[in-house]
C-alpha positions in Angstrom: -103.2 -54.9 40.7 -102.2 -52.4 43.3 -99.3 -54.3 44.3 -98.0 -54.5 40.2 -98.5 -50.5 40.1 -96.6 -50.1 43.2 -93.5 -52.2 42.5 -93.8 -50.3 38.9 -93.6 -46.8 41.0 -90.6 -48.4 42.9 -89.2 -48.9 39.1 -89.9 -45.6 38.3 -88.0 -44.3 40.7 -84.8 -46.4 40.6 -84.6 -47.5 37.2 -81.5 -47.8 35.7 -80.3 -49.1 31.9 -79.7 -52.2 33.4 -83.5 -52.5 34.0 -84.7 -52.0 30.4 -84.8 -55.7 29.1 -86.4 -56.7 31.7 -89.0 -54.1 31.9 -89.7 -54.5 28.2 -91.1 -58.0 28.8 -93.6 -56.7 31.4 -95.1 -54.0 29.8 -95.5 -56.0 26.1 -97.3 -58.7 28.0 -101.0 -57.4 28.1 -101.9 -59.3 30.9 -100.2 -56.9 32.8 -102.8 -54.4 32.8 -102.9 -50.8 33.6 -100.5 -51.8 36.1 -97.6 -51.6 33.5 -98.2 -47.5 33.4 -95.7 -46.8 35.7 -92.9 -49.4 34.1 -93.7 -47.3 30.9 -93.4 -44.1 32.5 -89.9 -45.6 33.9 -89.1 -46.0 30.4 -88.8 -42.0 29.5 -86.0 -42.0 31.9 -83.9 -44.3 29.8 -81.5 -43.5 26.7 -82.3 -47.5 24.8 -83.6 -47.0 21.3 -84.8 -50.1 22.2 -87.3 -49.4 25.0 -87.9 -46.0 22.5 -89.5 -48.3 19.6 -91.5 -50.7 22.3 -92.7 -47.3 23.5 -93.6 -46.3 19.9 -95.8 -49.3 19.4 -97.3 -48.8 22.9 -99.0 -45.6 21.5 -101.4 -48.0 19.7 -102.4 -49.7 23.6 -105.2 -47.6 25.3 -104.5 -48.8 28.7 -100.9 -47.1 28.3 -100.8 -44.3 25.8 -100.9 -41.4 27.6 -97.6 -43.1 30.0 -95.8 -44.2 26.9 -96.4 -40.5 25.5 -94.9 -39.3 28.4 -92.0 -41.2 28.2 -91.0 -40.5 24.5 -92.0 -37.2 25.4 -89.3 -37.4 28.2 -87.2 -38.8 26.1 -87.2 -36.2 23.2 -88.1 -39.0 20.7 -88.2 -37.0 17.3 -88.5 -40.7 16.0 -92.2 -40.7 17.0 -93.5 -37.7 16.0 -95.3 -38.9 12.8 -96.8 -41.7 15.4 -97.6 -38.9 17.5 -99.3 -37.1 14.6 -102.2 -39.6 14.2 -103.3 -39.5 18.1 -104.2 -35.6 17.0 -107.7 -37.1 16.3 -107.6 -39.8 18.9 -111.4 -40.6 20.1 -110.1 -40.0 23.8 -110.1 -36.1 25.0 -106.9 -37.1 27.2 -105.3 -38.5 24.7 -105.0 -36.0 22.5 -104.5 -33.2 24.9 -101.1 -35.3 25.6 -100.2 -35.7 21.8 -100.7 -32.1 20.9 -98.8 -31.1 24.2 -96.2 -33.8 23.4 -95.4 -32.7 19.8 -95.2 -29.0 21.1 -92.2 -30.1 23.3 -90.6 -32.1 20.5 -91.1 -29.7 17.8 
């Protein structure tokens, strides 16, 4: 797992548009782990409405919520503030500390 989360901080780091496609496929696939945080996080530093509705539905997937918040977050996704909205009462203390933060940026 190590070795996934370091190539994903390589990602992170020099991601480009070009990269997206790709990138979507690895973070979807659950087997993946936690180690697709940092692919998700790369995600925020993209502009593809594509990667911004992948990140949408990655707000329902524990093991990367608080990266994909991030990256819409980074994003300035107004398209996910009513997604946002319902993590408010997540059951996870970090969670919601990132929504409310989140929707504080956006609003």
């Amino acid at each position: 797992m190590l070795l996934r989360w370091a190539i994903g901080n390589t990602i992170y780091i020099t991601i480009t548009e070009d990269d997206v496609e790709q990138i979507l496929h690895i973070i979807q696939d659950k087997e993946n782990g936690m180690s697709r945080q940092m692919f998700v996080a790369a995600l925020g530093k993209t502009t593809s409405g594509k990667a911004e509705d992948v990140l949408i539905k990655l707000l329902d997937d524990d093991e990367v919520v608080v990266q994909a918040l991030e990256a819409l977050c980074r994003m300035k996704s107004k398209k996910s503030i009513e997604k946002i909205l319902t993590l408010i009462n997540h059951p996870k203390a970090l969670v919601k500390k990132e929504a409310q933060k989140v929707l504080k940026k956006l609003s």
